[in-house]
MARNU-212443 format. One record per residue (C-alpha): z, x, y. Coordinates in steps of 0.05 Angstrom, whole numbers, padded with zeros to 5 digits, always signed. Layout:
# residues N
ZXY/...
This chain:
# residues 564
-00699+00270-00933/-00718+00204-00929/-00645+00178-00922/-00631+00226-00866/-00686+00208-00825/-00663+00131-00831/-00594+00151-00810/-00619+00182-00750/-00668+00126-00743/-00598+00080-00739/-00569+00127-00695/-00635+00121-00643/-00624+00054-00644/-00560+00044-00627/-00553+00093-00571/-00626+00054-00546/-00586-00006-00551/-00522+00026-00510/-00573+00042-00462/-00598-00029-00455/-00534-00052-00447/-00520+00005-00392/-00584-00006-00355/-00565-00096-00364/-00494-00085-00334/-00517-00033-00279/-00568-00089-00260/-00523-00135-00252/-00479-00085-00205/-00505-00109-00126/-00498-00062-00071/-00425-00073-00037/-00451-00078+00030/-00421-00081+00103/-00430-00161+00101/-00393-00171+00034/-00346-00128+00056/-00335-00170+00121/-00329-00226+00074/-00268-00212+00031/-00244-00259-00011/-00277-00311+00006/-00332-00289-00040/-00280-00316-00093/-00302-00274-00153/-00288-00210-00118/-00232-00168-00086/-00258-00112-00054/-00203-00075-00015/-00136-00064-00017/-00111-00123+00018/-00173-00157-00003/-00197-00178+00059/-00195-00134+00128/-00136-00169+00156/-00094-00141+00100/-00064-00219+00085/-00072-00209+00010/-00097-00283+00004/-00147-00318-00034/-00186-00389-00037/-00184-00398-00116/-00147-00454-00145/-00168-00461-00219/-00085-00435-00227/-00043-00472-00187/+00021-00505-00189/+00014-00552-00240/-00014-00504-00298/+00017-00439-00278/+00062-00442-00332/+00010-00434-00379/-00013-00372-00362/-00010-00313-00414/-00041-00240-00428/-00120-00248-00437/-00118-00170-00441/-00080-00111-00428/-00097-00045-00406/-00058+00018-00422/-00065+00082-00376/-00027+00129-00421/+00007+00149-00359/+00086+00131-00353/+00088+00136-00279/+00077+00102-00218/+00021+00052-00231/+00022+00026-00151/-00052+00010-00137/-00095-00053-00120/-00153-00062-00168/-00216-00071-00145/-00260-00117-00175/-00340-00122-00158/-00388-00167-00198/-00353-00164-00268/-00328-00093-00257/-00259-00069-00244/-00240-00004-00211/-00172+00020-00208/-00138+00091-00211/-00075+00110-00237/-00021+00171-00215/-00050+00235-00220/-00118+00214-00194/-00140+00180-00248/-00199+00126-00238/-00216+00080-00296/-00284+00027-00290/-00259-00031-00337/-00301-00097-00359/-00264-00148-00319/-00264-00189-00370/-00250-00164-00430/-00215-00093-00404/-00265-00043-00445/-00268+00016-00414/-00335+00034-00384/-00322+00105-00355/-00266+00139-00335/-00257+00197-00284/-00202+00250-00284/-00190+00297-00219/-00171+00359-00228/-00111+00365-00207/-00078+00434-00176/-00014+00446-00217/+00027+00465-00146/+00011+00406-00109/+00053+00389-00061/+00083+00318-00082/+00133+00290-00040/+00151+00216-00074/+00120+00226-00145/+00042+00223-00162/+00031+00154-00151/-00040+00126-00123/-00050+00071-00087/-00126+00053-00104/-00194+00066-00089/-00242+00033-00034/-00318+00013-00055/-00389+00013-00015/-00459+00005-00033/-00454+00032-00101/-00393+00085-00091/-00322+00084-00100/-00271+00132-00052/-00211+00162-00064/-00155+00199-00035/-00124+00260-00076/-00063+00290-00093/-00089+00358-00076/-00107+00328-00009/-00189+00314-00022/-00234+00259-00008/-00277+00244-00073/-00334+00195-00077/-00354+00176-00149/-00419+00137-00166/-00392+00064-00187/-00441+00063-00242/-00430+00122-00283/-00363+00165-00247/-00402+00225-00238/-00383+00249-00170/-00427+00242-00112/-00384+00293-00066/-00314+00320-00063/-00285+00350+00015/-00222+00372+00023/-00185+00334+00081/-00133+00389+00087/-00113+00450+00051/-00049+00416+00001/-00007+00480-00002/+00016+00467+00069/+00040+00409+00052/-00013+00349+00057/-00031+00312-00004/-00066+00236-00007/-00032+00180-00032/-00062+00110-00001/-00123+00074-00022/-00179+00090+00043/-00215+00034+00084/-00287+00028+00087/-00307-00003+00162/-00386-00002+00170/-00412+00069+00153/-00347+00107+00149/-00287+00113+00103/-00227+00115+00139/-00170+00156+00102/-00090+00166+00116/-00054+00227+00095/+00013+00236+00060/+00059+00304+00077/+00108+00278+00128/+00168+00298+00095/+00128+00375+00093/+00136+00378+00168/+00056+00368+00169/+00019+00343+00236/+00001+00277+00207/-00072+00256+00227/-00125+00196+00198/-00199+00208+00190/-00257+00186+00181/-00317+00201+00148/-00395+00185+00136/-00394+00141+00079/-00461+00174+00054/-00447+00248+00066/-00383+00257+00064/-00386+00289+00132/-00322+00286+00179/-00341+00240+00231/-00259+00239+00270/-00197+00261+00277/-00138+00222+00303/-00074+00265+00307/-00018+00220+00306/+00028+00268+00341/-00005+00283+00407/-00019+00359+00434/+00001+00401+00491/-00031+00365+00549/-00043+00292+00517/-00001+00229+00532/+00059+00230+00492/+00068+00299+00476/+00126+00302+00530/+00164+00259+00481/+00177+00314+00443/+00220+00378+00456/+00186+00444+00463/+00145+00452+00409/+00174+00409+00358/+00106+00370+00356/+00083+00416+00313/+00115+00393+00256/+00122+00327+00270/+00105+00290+00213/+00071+00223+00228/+00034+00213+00160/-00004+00156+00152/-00003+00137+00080/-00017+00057+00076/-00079+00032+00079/-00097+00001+00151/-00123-00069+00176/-00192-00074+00225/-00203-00139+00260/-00284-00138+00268/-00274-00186+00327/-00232-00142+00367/-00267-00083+00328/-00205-00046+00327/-00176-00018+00274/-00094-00015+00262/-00066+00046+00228/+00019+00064+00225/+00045+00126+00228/+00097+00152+00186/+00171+00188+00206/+00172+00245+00247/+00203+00308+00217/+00255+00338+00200/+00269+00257+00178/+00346+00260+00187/+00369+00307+00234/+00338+00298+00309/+00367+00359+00348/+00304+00399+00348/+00262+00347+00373/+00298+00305+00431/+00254+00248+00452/+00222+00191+00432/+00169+00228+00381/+00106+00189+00400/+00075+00167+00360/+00112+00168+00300/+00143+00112+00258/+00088+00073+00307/+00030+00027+00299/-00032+00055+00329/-00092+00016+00348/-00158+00050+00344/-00233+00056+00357/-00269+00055+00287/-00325+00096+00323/-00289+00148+00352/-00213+00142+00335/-00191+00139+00404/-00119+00106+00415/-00134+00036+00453/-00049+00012+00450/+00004+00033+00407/+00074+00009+00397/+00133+00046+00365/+00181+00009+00323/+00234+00067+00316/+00236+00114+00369/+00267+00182+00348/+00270+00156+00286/+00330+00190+00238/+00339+00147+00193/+00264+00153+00161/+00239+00091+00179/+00170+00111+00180/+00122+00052+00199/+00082+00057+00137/+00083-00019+00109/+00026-00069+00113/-00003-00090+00179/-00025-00168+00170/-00070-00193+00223/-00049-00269+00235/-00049-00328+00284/+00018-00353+00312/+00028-00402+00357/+00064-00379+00431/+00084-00416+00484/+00030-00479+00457/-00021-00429+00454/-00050-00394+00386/-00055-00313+00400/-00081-00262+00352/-00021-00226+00334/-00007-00171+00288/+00055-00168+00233/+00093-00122+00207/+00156-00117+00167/+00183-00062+00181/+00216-00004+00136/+00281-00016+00190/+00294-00083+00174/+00255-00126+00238/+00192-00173+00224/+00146-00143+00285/+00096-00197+00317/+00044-00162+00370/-00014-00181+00408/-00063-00145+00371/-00106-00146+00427/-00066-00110+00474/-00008-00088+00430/+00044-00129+00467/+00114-00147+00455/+00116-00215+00422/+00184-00212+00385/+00211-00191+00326/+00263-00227+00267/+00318-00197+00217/+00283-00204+00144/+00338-00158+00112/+00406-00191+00099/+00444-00120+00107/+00427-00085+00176/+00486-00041+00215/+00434+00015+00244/+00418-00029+00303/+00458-00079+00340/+00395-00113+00361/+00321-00110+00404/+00315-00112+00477/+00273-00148+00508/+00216-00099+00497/+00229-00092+00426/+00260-00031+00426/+00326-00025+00375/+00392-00016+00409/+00419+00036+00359/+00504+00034+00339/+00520+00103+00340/+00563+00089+00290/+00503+00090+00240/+00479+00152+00253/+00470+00202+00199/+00526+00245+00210/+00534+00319+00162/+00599+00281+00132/+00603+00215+00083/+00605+00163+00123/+00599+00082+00120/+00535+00061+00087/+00472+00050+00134/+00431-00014+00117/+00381-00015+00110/+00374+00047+00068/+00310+00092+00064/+00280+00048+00023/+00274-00008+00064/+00262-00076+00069/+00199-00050+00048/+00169+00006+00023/+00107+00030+00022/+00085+00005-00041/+00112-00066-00026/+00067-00105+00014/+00068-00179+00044/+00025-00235+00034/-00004-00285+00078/-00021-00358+00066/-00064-00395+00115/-00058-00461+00088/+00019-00464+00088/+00025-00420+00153/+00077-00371+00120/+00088-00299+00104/+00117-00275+00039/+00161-00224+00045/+00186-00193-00021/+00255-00152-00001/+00297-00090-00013/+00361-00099-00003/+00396-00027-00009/+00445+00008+00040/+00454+00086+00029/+00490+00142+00066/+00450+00181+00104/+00476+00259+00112/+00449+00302+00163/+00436+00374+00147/+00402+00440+00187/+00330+00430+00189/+00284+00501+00182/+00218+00481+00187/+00171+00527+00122/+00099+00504+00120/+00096+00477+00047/+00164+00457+00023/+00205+00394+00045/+00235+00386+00116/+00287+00344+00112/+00340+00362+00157/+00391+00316+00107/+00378+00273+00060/+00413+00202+00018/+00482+00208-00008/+00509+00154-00046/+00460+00094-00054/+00482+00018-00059/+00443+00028-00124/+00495+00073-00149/+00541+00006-00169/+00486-00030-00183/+00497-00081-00126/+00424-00068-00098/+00383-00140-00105/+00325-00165-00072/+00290-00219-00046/+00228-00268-00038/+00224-00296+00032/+00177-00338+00063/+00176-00332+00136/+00144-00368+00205/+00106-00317+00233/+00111-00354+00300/+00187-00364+00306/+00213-00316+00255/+00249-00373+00217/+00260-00357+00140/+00233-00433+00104/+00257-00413+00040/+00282-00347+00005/+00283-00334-00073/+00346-00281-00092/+00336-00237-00151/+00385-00189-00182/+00332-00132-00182/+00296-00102-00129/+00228-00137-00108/+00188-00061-00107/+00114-00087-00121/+00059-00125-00077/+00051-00194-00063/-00008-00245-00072/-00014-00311-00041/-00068-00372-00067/-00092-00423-00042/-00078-00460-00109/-00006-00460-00085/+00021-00393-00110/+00052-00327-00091/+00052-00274-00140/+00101-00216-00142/+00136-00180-00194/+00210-00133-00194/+00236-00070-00212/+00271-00101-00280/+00188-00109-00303/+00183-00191-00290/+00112-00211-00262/+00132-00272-00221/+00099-00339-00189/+00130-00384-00146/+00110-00448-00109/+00080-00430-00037/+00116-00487-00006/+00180-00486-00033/+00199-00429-00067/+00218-00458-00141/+00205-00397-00198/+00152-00427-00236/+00138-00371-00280/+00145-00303-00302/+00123-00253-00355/+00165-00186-00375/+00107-00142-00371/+00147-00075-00403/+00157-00029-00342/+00174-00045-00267/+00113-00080-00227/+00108-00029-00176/+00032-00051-00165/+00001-00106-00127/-00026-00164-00159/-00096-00186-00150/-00140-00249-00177/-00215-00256-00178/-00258-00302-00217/-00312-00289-00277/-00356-00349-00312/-00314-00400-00286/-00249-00369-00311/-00189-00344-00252/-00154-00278-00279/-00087-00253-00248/-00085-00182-00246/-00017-00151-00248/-00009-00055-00249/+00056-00054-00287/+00092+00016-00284/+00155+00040-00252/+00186+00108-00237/+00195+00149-00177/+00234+00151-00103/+00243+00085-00100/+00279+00075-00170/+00322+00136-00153/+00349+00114-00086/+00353+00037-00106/+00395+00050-00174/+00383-00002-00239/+00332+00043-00267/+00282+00009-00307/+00302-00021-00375/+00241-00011-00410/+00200+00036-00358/+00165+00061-00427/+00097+00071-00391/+00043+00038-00343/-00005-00019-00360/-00057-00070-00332/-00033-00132-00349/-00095-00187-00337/-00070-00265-00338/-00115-00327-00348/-00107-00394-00371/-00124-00413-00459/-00195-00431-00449/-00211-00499-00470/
């Protein structure tokens, strides 16, 4: 008796002393609040959003790894998601703690440091979702003490950043017509702003927002516009209906300007235009918007009547660039059709736009308004035809974002180069299943002669300074530092760093399954970490051929320097 009671004596103890160490580390967890939030990465130990600051530039100050040791740098731990799929998200990383989810909706809360697992949550998933590209997610947003995510099964769930337990869970809209949530959401002041996936369903693509708190809809912005709203008369009859216009990537908001930028996606059916003549406002567009009541204030289309889906969903960087001897807030995209976009993110005007793709055919340039003069040779036709560059997969994809570095003045670009035919097929529109209207034939990746590309480009004159050429695919994120770096990684599984200024490889890592992720770094007790989601799979890979070599699963992959 007497040994039983001091086993469960022992056993008091040590769940006491879990407790303690619970109740130290949830001390130690501050409220993320508006202010840190405006902040970004300039609170150096942090990243806190997807791009990690609102501008979307993926930079940060830190410059303990840099140039001159980067070649030293080596696994201090490794995380494994026991999920072989699609690990595309930005981890977030808030006073020691990491948040970061994984396809299928999974969220894990990991020591930043040492990569224990704290808690993990698990959504439950419907097994008909509607899942256009594969089940990849992009990451989570934090506030106060909560994290946010977007769902599969189209849902908006906040968790408690502490502990997982779920604080509430709404449905944005009902999955089996074909929405379903794919991009990390954007917390601006008291809301959480959050994209929807579906456009290749035919859906009406929206974004919303909602009370950070309560979980209350606060907005809706339709991204195709309605019978009697500007724009709708760019669409034939009632085509609008089924537009598409998703808005899957994770916006910018310029606190200045308080606007916030969101794209659109491709309208549908995505290859075959006949039943919607027009220019299909506002898909495959940038929209600019009022975080308090999501009304449009400019927008500007990239591909009007898009049919080769374009979409417009890549990163939208929020830089200065000089103009005429004058520096003007601009915004940046490059887009999935090949052009590097510069506007006037005030206004949304026309700056002008650059070639980043070295294989382009669909367009035989931009007017002066920045609209492409199509070659009707490159349009998707029901028979094989010459390849169209670039193909669906860009340039860039979704899951590919660029980098910004305001101490060298460049943007890094990391590149897709892929033609593919495009065939063009009837288009029925069925609320729930795919509307195509055609689809890729044969891919460039078919004979293996896809590549891609690092490029670092003036943002002000479009002028490449210096490109890096790889035999694989660039399909992951990009991270600029001010220690002289730009991380990337490629489809063949390499985690990469070059030098900001010039472009030489300095390093790389084979990290065991195509970085499909986007690298972050953050700082704990005086020690810079690299974090790098490793884990292939999915549309990309299929359209882009040179599927991965050792795409045996997803992991975390956290860099630092030996400690001294």
């Amino acid at each position: 008796m007497q040994a039983v009671s001091r086993t469960l004596f022992a056993v008091c103890v040590v769940l006491l002393a879990a407790d303690e160490a619970r109740s130290e580390a949830d001390s130690a967890l501050k409220p993320v609040t508006p202010q840190r939030l405006l902040t970004g990465t300039a609170e150096s130990r942090d990243w806190l959003m997807y791009g990690g600051n609102y501008d979307n530039t993926r930079f940060s100050p830190l410059t303990d790894i840099d140039r001159s040791n980067v070649k030293k740098l080596s696994p201090a731990w490794v995380f494994q998601t026991g999920i072989p799929y699609q690990f595309q998200a930005a981890p977030i990383v808030a006073d020691g703690m990491m948040y970061v989810s994984a396809a299928y909706n999974h969220v894990y809360a990991l020591d930043a440091k040492t990569g224990e697992v704290v808690w993990k949550y698990d959504h439950d998933m419907p097994s008909d979702a509607r899942i256009c590209c594969g089940p990849g997610n992009r990451g989570v947003a934090i506030a106060d003490n909560t994290l946010y995510m977007g769902t599969l099964d189209a849902r908006l769930v906040a968790l408690d950043r502490r502990t997982g337990e779920v604080v509430w869970n709404v449905e944005i809209e009902k999955y089996h017509r074909g929405f379903s949530g794919t991009g990390a959401p954007l917390v601006v002041k008291d809301l959480v702003v959050v994209g929807i996936a579906g456009g290749d369903y035919g859906v009406r693509g929206f974004l919303d927002a909602y009370d950070a708190k309560t979980g209350e809809r606060r907005w809706r912005r339709y991204t195709i516009p309605g019978e009697g709203e500007p724009g709708n008369d760019t669409w034939a009859g009632d085509s609008w209906k089924s537009g598409g216009g998703a808005t899957w990537v994770t916006g910018s908001y310029d606190p200045d300007q308080n606007l916030l930028y969101w794209a659109a996606g491709n309208p549908g059916p995505d290859w075959n235009g006949d039943v919607r003549e027009g220019d299909n406002l506002y898909s495959s567009s940038v929209l600019a918007l009022s975080p308090e009541t999501g009304q449009i204030q400019w927008h500007f289309q990239f591909t009007p009547h898009d049919i080769w889906d374009y979409d417009g969903n890549t990163g939208l960087l929020l830089v200065d660039v000089e103009r005429n001897g004058k520096t003007v807030k601009a915004i940046v995209q490059p887009n999935r059709n090949g052009y590097l976009y510069v506007l006037d993110r005030a206004t949304g005007d026309y700056l002008h736009a650059t070639k980043y793709v070295e294989q382009l055919n669909w367009a035989k340039g931009l007017d002066e308004a920045g609209r492409p003069i199509v070659d009707p040779r490159y349009v998707p036709t029901p028979e094989p035809q010459e390849m169209i560059c670039p193909g669906a997969a860009g340039g860039q994809n979704g899951s590919v974002t660029a980098a910004y570095s305001p101490l060298t003045g460049l943007l890094y670009v990391p590149v897709i180069e892929s033609c593919m035919e495009m065939r063009k097929a009837a288009a029925i529109f069925v609320q729930g299943i795919p509307y195509w209207g055609g689809g890729p034939g044969a891919t460039q990746g078919d004979d293996g002669s896809s590549y891609g590309h690092l490029s670092a480009i003036n943002p002000s004159t479009g002028a490449i300074t210096w490109q890096y050429k790889d035999d694989y695919p660039l399909v992951g994120g990009t991270l600029a530092t001010a220690g002289g770096l730009v991380f990337t990684g490629n489809q063949a599984g390499y985690a990469l760093a070059f030098d900001a200024d010039t472009g030489a490889l300095l390093w790389r890592f084979q990290t065991g399954s195509g970085v499909r992720g986007q690298p972050v770094t953050y700082k704990l007790d005086g020690r810079q970490y690299v974090a790098v989601p490793s884990g292939g799979g999915g549309l990309a890979t299929t359209l882009l051929g040179k599927p991965d070599k050792v795409n045996q699963g997803s992991a975390l992959v956290v860099f630092a320097l030996p400690e001294s």
